[in-house]
KOLMARDO-138621 format. One line per 10 residues: their letters; for each residue x negated, y, z negated of N, C-alpha, C. Coordinates in nm, 2 decimals, decimal comma. Example, Ala and Ser with C-alpha at 12.3 -4.5 7.8 and 13.67 -1.06 7.14 Angstrom:
as = -1,32 -0,57 -0,78 -1,23 -0,45 -0,78 -1,32 -0,33 -0,78 | -1,28 -0,22 -0,71 -1,37 -0,11 -0,71 -1,29 0,00 -0,79
This chain:
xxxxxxxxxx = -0,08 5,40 -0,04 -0,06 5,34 0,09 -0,14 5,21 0,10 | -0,22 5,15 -0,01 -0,26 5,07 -0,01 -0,14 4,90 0,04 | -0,24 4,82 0,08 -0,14 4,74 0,20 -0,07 4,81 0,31 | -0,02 4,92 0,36 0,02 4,95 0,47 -0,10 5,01 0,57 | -0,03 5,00 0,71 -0,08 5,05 0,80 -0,12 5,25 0,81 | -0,22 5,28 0,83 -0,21 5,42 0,81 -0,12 5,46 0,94 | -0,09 5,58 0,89 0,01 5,63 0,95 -0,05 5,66 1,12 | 0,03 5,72 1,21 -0,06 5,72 1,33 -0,14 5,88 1,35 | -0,24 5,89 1,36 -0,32 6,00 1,35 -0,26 6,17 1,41 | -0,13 6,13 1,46 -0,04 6,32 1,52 0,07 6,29 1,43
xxxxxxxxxx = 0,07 6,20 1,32 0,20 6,20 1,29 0,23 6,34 1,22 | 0,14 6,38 1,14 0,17 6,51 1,09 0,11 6,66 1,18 | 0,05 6,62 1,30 0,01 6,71 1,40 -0,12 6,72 1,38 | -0,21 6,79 1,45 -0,36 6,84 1,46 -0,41 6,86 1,32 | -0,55 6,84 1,27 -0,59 6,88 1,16 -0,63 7,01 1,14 | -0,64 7,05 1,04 -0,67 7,19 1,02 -0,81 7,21 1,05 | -0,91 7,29 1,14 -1,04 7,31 1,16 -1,08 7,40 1,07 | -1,20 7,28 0,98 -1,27 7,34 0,82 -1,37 7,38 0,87 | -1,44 7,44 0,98 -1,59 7,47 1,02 -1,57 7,51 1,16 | -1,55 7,66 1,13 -1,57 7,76 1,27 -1,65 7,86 1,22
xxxxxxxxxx = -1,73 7,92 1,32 -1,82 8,06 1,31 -1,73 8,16 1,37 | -1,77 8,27 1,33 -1,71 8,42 1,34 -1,85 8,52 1,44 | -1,79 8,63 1,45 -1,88 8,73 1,49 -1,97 8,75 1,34 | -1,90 8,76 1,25 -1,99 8,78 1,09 -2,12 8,64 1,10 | -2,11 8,52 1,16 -2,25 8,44 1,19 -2,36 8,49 1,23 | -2,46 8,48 1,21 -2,56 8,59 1,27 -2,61 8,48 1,42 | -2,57 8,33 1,42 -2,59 8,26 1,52 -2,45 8,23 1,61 | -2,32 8,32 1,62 -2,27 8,32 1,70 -2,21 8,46 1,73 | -2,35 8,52 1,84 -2,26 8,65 1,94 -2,13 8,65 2,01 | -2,11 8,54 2,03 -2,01 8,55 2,15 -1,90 8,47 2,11
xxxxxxxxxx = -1,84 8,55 2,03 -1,70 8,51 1,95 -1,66 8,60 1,86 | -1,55 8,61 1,83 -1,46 8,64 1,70 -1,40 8,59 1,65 | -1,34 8,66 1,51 -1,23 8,59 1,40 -1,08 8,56 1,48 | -1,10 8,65 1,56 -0,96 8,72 1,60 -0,95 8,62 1,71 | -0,99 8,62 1,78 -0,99 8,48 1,91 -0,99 8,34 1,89 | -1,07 8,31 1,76 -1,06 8,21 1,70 -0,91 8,18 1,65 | -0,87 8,27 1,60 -0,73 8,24 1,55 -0,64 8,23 1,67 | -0,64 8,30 1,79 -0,55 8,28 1,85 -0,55 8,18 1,97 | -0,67 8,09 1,97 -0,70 7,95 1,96 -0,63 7,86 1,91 | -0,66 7,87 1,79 -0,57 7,78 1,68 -0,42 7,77 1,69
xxxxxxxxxx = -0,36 7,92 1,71 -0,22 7,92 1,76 -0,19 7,83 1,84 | -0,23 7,89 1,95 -0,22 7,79 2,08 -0,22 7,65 2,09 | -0,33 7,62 2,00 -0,34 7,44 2,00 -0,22 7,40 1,91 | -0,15 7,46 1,82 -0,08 7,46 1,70 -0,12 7,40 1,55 | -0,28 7,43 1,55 -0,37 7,42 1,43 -0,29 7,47 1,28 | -0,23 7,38 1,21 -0,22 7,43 1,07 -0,26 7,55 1,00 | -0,42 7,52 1,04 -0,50 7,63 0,93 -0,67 7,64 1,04 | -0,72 7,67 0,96 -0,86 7,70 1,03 -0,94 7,82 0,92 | -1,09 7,72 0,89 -1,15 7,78 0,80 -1,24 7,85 0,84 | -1,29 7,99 0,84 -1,43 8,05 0,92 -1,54 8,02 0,79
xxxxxxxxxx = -1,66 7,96 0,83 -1,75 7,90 0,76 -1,87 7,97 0,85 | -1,88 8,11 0,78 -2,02 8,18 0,81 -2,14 8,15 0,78 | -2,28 8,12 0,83 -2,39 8,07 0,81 -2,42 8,22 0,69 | -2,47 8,17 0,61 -2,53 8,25 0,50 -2,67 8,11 0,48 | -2,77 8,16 0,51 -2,90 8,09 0,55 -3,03 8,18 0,48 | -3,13 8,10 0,40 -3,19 8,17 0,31 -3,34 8,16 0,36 | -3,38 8,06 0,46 -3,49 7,99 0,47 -3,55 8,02 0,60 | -3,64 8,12 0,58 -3,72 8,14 0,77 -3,74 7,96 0,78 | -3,76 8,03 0,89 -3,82 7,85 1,00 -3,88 7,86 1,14 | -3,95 7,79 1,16 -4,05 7,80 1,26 -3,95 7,71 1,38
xxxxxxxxxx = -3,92 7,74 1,49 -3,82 7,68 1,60 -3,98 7,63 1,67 | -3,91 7,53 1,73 -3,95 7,42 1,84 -4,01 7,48 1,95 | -4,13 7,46 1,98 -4,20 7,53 2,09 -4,16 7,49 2,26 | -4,09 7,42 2,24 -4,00 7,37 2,39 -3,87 7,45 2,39 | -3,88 7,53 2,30 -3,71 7,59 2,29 -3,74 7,73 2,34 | -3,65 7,84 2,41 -3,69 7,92 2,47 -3,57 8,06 2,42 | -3,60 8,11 2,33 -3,44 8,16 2,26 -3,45 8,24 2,37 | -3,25 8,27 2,32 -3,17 8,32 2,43 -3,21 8,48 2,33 | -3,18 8,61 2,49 -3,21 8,76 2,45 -3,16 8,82 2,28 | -3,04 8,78 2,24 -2,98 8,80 2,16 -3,05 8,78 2,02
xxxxxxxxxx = -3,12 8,64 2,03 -3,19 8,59 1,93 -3,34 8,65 1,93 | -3,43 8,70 2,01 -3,54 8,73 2,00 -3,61 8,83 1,86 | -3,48 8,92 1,85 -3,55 9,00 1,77 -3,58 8,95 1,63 | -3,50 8,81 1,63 -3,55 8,75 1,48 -3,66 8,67 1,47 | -3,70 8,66 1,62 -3,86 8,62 1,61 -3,95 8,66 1,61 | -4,06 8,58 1,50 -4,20 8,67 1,49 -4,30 8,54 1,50 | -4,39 8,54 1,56 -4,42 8,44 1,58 -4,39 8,31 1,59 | -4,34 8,28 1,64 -4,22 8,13 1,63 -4,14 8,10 1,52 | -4,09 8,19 1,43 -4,05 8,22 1,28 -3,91 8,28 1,29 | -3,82 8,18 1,25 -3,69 8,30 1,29 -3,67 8,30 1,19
xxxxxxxxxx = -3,61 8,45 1,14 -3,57 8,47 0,99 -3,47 8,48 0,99 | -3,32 8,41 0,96 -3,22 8,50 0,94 -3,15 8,57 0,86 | -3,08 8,69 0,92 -3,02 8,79 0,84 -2,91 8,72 0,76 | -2,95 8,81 0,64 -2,83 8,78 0,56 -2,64 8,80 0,58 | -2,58 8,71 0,52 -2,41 8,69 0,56 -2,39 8,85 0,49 | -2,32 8,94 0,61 -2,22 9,09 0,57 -2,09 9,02 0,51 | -2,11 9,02 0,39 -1,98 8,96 0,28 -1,86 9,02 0,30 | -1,89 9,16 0,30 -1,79 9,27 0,31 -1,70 9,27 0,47 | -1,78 9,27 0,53 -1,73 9,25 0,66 -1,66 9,15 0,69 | -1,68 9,00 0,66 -1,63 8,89 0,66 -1,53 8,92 0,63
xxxxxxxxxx = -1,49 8,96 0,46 -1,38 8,98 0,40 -1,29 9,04 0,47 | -1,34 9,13 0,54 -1,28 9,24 0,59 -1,16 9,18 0,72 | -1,25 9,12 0,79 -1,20 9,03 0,94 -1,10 8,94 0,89 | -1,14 8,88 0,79 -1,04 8,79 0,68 -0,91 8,84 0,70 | -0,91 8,95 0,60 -0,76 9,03 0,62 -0,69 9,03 0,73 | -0,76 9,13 0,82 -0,72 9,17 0,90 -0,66 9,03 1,01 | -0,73 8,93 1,00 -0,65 8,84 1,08 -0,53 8,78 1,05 | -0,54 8,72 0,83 -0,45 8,69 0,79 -0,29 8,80 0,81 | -0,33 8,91 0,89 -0,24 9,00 0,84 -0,15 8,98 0,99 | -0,29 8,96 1,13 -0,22 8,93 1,26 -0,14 8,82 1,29
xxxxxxxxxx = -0,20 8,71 1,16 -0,12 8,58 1,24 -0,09 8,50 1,07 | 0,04 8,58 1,02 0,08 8,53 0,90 0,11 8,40 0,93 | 0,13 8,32 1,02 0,19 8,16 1,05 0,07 8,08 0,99 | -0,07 8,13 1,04 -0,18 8,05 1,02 -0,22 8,05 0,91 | -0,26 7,93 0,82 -0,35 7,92 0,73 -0,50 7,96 0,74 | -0,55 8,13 0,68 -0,69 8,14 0,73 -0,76 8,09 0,60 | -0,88 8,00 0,55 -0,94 7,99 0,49 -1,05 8,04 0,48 | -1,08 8,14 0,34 -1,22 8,23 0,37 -1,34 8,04 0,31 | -1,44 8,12 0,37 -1,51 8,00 0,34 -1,70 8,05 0,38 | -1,77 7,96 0,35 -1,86 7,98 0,38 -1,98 7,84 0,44
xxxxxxxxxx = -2,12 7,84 0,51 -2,18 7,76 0,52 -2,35 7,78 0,47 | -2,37 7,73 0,34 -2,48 7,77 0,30 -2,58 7,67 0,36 | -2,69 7,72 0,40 -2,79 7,66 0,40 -2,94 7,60 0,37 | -2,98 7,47 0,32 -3,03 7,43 0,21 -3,02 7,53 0,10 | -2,90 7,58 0,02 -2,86 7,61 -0,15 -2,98 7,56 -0,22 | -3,02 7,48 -0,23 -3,10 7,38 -0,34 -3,22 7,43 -0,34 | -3,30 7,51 -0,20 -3,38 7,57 -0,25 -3,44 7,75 -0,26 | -3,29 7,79 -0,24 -3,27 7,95 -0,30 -3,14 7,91 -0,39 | -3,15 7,92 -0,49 -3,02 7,86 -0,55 -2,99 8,04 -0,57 | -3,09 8,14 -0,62 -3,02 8,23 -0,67 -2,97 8,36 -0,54
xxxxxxxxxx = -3,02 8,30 -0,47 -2,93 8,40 -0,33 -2,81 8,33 -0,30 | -2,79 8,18 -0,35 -2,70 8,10 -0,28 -2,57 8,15 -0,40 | -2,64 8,20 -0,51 -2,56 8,21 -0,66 -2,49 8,36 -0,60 | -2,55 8,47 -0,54 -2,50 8,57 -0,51 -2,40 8,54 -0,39 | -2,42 8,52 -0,30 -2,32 8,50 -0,21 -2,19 8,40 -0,25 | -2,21 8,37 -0,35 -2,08 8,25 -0,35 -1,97 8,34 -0,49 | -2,07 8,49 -0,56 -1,96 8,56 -0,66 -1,84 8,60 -0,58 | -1,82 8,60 -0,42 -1,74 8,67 -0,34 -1,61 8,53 -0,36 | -1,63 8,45 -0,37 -1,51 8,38 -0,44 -1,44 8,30 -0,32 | -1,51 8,21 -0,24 -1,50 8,14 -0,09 -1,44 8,05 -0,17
xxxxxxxxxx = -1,32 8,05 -0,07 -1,23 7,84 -0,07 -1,31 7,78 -0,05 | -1,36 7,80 0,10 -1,39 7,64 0,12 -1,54 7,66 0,08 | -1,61 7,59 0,06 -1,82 7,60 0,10 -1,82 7,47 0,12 | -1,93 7,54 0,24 -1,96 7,43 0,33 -2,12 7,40 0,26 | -2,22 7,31 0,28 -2,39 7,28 0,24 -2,39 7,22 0,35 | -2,52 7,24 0,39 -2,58 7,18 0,51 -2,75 7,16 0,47 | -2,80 7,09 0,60 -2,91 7,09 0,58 -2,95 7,12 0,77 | -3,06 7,20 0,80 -3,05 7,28 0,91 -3,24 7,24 0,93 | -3,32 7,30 0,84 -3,45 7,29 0,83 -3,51 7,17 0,73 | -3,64 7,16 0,75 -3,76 7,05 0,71 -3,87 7,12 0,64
xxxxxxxxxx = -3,91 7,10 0,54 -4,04 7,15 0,48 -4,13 7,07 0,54 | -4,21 7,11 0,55 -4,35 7,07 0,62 -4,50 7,11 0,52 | -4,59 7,02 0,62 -4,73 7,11 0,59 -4,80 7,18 0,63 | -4,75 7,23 0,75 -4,75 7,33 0,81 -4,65 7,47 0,81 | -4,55 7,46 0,68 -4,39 7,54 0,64 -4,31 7,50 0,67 | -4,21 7,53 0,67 -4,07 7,51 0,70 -4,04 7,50 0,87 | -4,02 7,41 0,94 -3,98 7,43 1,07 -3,80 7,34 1,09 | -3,77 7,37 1,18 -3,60 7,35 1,19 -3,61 7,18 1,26 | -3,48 7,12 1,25 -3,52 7,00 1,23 -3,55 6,97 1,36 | -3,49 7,02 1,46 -3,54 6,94 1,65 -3,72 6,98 1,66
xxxxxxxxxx = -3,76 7,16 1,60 -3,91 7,12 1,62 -3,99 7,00 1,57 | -3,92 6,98 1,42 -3,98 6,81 1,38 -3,99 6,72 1,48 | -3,94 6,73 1,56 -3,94 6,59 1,64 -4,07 6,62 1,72 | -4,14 6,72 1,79 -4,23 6,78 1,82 -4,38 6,73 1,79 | -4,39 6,72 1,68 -4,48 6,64 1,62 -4,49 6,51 1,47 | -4,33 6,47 1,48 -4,32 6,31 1,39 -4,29 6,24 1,52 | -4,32 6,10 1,41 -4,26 5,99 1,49 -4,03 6,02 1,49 | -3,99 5,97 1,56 -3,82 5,99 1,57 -3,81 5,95 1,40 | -3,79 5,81 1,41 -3,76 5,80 1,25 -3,84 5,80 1,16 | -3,91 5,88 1,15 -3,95 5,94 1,01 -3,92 6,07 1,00
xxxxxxxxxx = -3,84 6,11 1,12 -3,81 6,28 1,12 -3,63 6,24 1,05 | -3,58 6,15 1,08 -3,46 6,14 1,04 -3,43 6,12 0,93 | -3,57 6,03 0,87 -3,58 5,96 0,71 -3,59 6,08 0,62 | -3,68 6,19 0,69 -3,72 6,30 0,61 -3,59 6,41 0,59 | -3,52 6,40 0,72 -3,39 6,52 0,69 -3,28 6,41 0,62 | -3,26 6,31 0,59 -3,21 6,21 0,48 -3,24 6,23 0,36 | -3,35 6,24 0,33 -3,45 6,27 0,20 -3,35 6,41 0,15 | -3,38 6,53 0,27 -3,38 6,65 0,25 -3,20 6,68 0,19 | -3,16 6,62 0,30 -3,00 6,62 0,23 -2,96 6,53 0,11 | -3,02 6,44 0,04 -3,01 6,38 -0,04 -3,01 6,46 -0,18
xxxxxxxxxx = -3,16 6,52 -0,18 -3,22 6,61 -0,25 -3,10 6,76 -0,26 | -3,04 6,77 -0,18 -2,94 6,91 -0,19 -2,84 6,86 -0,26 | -2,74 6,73 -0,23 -2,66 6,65 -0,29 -2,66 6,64 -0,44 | -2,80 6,58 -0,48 -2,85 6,55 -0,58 -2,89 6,73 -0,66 | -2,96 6,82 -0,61 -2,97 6,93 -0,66 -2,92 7,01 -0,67 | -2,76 7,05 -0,62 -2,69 7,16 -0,56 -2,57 7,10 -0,60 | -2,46 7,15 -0,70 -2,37 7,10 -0,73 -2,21 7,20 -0,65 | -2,25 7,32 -0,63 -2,18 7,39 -0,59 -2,13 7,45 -0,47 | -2,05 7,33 -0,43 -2,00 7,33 -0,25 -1,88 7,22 -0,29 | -1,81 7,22 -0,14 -1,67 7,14 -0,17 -1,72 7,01 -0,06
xxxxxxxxxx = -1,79 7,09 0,10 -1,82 6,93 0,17 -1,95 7,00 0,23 | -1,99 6,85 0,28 -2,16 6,85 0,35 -2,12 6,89 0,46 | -2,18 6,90 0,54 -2,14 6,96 0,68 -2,22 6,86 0,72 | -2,21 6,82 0,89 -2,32 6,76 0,97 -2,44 6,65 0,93 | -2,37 6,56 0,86 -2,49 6,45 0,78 -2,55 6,42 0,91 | -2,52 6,37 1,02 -2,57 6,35 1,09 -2,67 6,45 1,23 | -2,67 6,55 1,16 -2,75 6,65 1,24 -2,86 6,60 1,30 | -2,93 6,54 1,22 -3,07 6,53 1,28 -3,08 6,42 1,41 | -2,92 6,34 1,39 -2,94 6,24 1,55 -2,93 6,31 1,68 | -2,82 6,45 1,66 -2,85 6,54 1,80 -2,99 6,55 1,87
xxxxxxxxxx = -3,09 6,55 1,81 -3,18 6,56 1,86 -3,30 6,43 1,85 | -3,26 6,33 1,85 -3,31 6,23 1,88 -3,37 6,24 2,06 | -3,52 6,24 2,07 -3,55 6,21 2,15 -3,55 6,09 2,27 | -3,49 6,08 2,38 -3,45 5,97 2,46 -3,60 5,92 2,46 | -3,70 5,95 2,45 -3,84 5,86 2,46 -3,88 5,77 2,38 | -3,80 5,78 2,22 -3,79 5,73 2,14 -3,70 5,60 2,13 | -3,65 5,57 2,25 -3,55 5,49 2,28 -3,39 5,48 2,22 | -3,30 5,40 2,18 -3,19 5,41 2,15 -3,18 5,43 2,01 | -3,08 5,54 1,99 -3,10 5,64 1,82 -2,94 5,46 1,76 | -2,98 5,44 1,71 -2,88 5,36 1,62 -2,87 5,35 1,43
xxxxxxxxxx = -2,80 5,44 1,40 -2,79 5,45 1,27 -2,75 5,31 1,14 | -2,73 5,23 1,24 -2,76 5,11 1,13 -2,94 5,10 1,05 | -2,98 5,17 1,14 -3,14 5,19 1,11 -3,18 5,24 1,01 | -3,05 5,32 0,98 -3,06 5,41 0,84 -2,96 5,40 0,75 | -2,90 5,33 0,76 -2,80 5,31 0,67 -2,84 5,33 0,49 | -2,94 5,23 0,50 -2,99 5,26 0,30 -3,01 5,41 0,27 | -3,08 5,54 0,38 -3,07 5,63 0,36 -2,91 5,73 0,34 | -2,81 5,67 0,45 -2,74 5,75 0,47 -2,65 5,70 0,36 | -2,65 5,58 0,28 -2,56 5,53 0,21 -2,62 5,62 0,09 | -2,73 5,60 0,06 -2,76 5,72 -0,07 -2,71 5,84 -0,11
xxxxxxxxxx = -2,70 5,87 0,05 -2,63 6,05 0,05 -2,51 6,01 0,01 | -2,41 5,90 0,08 -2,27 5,89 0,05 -2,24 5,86 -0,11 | -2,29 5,79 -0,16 -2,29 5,76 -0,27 -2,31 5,85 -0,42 | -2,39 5,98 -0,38 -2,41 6,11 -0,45 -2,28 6,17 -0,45 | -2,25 6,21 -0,28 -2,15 6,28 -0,26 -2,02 6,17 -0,36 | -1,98 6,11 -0,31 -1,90 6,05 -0,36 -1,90 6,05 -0,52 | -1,97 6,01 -0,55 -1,97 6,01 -0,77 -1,94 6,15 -0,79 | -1,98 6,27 -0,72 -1,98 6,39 -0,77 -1,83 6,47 -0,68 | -1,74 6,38 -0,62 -1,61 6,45 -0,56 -1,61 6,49 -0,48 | -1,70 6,55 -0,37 -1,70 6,60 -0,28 -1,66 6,54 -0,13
xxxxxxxxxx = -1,63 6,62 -0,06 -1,56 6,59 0,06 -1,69 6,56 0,20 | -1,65 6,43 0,26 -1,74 6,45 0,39 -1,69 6,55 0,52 | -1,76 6,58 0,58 -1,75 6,64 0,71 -1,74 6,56 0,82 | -1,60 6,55 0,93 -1,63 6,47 1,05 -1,66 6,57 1,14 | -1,78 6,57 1,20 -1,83 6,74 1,26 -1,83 6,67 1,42 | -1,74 6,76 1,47 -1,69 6,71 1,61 -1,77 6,75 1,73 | -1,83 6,89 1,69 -2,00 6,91 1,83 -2,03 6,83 1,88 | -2,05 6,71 1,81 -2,11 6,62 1,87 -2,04 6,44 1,88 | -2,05 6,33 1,90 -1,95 6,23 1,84 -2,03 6,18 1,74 | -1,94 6,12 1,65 -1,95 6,10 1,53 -1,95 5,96 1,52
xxxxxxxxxx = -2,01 5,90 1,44 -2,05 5,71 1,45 -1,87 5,71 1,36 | -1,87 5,63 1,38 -1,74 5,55 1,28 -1,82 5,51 1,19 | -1,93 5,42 1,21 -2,00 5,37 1,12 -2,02 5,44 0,94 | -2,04 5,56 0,98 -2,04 5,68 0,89 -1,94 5,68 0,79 | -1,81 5,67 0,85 -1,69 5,66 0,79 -1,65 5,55 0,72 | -1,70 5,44 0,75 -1,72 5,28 0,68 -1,77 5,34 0,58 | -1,92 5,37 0,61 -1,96 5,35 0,46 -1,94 5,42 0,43 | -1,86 5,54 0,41 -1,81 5,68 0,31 -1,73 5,60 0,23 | -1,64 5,53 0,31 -1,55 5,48 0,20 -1,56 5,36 0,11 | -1,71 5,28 0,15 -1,74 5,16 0,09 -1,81 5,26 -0,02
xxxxxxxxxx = -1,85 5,39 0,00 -1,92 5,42 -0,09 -1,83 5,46 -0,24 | -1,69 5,46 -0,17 -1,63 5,49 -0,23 -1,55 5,68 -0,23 | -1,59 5,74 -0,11 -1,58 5,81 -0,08 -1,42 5,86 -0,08 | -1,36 5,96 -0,10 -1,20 5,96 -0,09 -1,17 6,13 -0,02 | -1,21 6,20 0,03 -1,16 6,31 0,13 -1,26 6,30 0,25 | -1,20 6,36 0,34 -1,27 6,43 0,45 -1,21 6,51 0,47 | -1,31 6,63 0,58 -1,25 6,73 0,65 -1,31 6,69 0,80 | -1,24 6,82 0,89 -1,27 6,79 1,04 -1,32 6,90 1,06 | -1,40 6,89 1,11 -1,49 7,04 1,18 -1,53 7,09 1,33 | -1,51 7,19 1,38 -1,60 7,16 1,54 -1,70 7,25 1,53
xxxxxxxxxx = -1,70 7,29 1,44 -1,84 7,43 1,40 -1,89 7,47 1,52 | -1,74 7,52 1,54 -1,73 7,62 1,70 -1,78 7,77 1,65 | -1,90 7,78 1,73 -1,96 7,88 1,81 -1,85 7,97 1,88 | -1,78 7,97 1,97 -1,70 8,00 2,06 -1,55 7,96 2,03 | -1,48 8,05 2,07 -1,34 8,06 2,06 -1,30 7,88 2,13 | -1,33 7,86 2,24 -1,28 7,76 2,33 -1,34 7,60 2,23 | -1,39 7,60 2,13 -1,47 7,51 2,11 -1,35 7,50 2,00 | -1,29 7,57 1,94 -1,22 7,56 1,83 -1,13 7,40 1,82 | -1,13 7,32 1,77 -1,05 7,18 1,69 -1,12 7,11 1,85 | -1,24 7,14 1,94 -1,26 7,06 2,02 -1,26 6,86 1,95
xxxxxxxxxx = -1,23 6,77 2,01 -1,21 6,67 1,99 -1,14 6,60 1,87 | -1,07 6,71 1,82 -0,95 6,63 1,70 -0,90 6,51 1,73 | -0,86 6,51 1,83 -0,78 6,36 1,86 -0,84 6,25 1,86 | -0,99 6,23 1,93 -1,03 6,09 1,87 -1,08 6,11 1,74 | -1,10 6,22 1,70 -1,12 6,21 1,54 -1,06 6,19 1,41 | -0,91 6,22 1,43 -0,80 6,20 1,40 -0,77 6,08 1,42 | -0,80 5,99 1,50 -0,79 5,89 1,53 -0,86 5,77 1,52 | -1,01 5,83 1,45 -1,07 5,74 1,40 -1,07 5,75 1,26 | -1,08 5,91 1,20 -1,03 5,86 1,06 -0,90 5,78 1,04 | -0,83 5,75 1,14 -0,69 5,69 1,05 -0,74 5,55 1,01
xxxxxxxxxx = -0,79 5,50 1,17 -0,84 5,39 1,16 -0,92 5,33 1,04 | -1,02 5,41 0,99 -1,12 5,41 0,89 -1,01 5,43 0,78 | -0,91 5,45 0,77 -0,81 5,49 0,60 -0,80 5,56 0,57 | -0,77 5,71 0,66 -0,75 5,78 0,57 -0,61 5,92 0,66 | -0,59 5,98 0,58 -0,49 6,02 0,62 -0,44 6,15 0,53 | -0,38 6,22 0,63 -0,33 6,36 0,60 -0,28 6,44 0,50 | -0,37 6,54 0,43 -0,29 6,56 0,32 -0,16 6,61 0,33 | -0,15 6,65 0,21 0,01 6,73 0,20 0,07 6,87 0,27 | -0,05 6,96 0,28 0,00 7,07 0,32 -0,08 7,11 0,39 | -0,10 7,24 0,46 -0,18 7,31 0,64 -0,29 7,29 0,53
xxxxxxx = -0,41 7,26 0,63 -0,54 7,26 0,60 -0,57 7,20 0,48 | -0,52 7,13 0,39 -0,56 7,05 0,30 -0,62 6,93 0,36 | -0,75 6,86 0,28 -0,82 6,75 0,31 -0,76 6,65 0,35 | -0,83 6,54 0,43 -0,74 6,39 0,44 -0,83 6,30 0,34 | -0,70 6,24 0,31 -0,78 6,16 0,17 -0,74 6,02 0,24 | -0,80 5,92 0,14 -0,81 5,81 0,13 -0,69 5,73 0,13 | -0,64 5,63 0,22 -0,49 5,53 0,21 -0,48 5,51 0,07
């Protein structure tokens, strides 16, 4: 498609959503596989991938954060540990929905968290043989341990807490070869403190271009993660970096959250070059 206009962002309909949670997440109670899909129906979603947190790394949460009842019992002293991903169970829901809604593309899939530094739990969970894997980066090593990235803000300056979860996902990029896309590069700007004044990611660009640049040499796919809005900027330089797939994600918690904001996101990847693959839930590649 090079020289033409990309195509217009519904021309092949809604993208397929590569990052949803299930009841099998140990951080989303209030949902299912099953609702999730019949979400997807309704909006007329291609496909839809459940990307269960499989997470290896206690972490100390943010002392301004006040967990909700559900979550308490994984705390021990400001330390939440989480349980490990029920493989079996997943699989299981897998079926059983592929079986309710033969129309849909269900993609089994997973979301590991920092891999790079449990490689060999990350090695066990991934013999179950997941389409998609997702890598993220969620926590911060510290000198005080591991705490999750909003408690960072707690006691860094704003950007050195962002330079550090840059570092952190760089380091996964660079040490973790086995995933298909990053999830949430931009995670750590959700929690940009307003005291800190206005969060502007041109600030970071040398950091964030490093990550793209990994990713990219090594084939892997970016994440446009829709929770939150997503800079365009991001998208620029994916592709200056030379970057050539994305996916779209709403790493819906909840049924109702499912492909939340496809349309301007669909709409800004066109803009940025890139466009729809060939079949339900395949990636969008590059003009």
């Amino acid at each position: 498609m090079t020289g033409t206009q990309p195509a217009p962002a519904d021309a092949a309909g809604p993208p397929g959503d590569g990052h949803v949670h299930s009841e099998c997440s140990w951080d989303a109670p209030y949902t299912s596989m099953e609702q999730a899909c019949r979400r997807a129906v309704e909006l007329g979603l291609p496909s839809i991938a459940f990307t269960d947190h499989a997470d290896f790394v206690p972490r100390r949460i943010a002392d301004a954060v006040t967990p909700p009842e559900w979550k308490r019992p994984l705390i021990t002293d400001r330390v939440l540990t989480p349980p490990p991903l029920d493989v079996h169970r997943y699989l299981r829901a897998v079926d059983a929905c592929r079986s309710r809604y033969p129309g849909l593309r269900i993609v089994s899939g997973v979301e590991l968290g920092e891999p790079h530094r449990r490689r060999q739990r990350a090695a066990e969970v991934l013999g179950a043989g997941f389409e998609r894997v997702l890598a993220s980066v969620h926590t911060l090593p510290g000198d005080t341990g591991v705490t999750t990235v909003d408690a960072a803000f707690e006691n860094d300056a704003a950007q050195q807490v962002v330079r550090r979860y840059l570092a952190e996902v760089y380091r996964l990029a660079v040490d973790f070869a086995d995933f298909h896309v990053l999830a949430h590069i931009d995670y750590a700007a959700r929690f940009w403190p307003p005291a800190a004044g206005e969060h502007r990611f041109a600030d970071f660009a040398e950091e964030y271009r490093a990550v793209l640049a990994v990713l990219a040499a090594s084939d892997k796919a970016l994440e446009v993660n829709t929770s939150h809005r997503f800079d365009p900027q991001l998208l620029r330089w994916w592709r200056e970096e030379g970057g050539r797939a994305i996916t779209f994600g709403s790493d819906a918690h909840r049924p109702e959250q499912v492909a939340r904001g496809f349309a301007d996101a669909s709409a800004l990847a066109a803009t940025a070059g890139f466009r729809p693959g060939d079949g339900p839930g395949d990636l969008w590649t590059r003009c």
